[in-house]
Rosetta silent file (secondary structure, phi, psi, omega in degrees, C-alpha in Angstrom):
SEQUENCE: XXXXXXXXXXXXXXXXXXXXXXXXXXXXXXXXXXXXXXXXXXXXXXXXXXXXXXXXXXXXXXXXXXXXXXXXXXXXXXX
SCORE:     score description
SCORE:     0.000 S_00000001
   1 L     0.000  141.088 -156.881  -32.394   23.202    5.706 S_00000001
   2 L   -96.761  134.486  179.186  -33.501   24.421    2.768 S_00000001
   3 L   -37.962  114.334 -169.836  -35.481   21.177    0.095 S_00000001
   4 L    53.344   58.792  162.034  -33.430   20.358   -2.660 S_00000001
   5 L  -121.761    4.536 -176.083  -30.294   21.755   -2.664 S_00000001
   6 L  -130.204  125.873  169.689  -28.216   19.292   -1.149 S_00000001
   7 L   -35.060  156.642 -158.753  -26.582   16.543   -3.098 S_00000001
   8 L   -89.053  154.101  132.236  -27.673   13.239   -2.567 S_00000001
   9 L   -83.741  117.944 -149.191  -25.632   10.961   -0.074 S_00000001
  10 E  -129.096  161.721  102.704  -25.241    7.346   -1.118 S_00000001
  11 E     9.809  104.155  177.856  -23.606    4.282   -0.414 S_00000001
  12 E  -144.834  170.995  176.064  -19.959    3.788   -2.816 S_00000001
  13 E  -128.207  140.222  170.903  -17.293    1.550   -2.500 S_00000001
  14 E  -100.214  113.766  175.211  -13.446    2.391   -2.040 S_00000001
  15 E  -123.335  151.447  163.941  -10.213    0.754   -3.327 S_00000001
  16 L  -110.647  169.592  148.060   -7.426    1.827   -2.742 S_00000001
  17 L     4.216  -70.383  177.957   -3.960    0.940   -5.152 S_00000001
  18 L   -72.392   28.168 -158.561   -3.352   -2.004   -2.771 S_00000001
  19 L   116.546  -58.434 -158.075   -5.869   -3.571   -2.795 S_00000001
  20 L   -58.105  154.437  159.481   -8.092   -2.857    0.506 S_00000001
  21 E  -142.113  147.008 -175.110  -11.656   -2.141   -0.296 S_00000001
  22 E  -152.629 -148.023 -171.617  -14.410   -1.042    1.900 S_00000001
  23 E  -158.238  136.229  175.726  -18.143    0.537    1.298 S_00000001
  24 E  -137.121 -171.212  173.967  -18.473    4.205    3.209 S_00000001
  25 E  -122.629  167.478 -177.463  -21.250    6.919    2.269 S_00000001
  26 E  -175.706  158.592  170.558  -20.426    9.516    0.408 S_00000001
  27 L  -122.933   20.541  171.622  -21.853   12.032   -2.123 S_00000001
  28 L   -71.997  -25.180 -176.069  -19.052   11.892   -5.292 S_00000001
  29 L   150.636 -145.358 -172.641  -20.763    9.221   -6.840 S_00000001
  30 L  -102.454  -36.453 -170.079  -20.907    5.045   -6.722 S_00000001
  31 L  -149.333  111.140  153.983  -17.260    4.345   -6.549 S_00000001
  32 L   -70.458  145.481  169.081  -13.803    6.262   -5.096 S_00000001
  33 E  -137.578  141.319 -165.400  -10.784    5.181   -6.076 S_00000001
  34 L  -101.500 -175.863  156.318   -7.499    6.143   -3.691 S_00000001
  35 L  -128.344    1.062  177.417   -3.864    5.944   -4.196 S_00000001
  36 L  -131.005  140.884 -160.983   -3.202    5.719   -0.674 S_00000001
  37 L  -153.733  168.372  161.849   -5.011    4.148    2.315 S_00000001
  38 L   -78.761  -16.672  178.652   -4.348    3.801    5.764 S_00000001
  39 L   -76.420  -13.509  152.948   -3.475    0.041    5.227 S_00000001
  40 L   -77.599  -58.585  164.211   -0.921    1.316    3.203 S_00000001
  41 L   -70.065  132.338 -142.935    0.513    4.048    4.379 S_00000001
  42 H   -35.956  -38.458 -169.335    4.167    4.291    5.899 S_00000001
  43 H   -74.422  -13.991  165.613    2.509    6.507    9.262 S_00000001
  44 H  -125.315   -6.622  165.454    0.426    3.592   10.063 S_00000001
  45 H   -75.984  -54.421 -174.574    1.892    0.577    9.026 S_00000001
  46 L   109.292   -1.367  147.523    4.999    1.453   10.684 S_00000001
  47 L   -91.929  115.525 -179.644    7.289    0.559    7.362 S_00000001
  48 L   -72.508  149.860  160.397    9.049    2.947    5.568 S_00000001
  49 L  -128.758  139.225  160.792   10.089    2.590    1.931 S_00000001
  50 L   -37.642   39.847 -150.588   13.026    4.435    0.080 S_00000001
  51 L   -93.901  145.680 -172.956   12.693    5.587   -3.393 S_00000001
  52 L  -141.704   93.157  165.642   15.706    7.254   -4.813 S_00000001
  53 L   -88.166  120.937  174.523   14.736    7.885   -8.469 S_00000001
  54 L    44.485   56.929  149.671   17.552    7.791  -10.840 S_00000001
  55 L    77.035   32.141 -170.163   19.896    9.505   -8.073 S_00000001
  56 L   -62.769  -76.073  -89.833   18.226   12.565   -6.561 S_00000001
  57 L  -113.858  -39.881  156.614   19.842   12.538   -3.371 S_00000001
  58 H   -54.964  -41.276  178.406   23.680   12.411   -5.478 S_00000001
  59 H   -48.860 -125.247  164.682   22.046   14.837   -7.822 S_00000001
  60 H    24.544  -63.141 -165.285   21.468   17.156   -4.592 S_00000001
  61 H   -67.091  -46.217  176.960   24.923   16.456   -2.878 S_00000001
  62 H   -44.859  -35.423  178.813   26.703   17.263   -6.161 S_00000001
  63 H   -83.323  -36.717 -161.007   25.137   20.294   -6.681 S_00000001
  64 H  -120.268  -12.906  176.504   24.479   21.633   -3.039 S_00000001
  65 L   -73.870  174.826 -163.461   26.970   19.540   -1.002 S_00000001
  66 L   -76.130  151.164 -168.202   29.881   20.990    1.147 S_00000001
  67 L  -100.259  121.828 -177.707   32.564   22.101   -1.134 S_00000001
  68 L   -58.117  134.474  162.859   36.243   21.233   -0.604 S_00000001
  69 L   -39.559  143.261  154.603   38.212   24.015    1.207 S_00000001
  70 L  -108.800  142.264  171.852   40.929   25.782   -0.496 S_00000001
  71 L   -89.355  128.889 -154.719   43.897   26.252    1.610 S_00000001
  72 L   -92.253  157.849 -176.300   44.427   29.744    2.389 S_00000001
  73 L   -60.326   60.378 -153.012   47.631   31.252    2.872 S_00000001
  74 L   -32.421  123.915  176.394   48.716   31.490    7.160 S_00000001
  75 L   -64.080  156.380  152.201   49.359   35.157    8.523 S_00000001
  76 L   -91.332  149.550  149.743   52.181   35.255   10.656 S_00000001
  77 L   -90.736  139.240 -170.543   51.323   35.866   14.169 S_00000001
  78 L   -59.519  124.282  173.794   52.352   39.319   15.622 S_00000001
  79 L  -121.088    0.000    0.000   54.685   38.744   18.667 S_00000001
């Protein structure tokens, strides 16, 4: 390895949003900050939560949802 060329690695402390905090190494600087953590997040807690801002998911069916039928006029069948 070549002498001075590699950033320093240090000591920082981590919060995340919820709270958790913890001390890792790292070389971004003295302190990350997350928005997500594993003590938080849905894939390891094992709780999901829902958000349905202002009505996407109505939004969505209205625009993209199945469409009433019209009824079309019945052929005779040929006997």
């Amino acid at each position: 390895m070549k002498a001075g060329i590699h950033p320093d690695y240090v000591t920082v402390n981590v919060h995340c949003a919820c709270g958790t905090t913890w001390t890792t190494r790292s070389t971004k600087g003295q302190e990350l900050r997350l928005e997500i953590c594993s003590a938080c997040h849905p894939f390891f807690t094992g709780k999901q939560r829902l958000i349905d801002s202002a009505g996407q998911i109505e939004k969505f069916t209205r625009k993209w949802g199945k469409k009433k039928e019209t009824a079309t006029p019945a052929t005779p069948a040929k006997a």
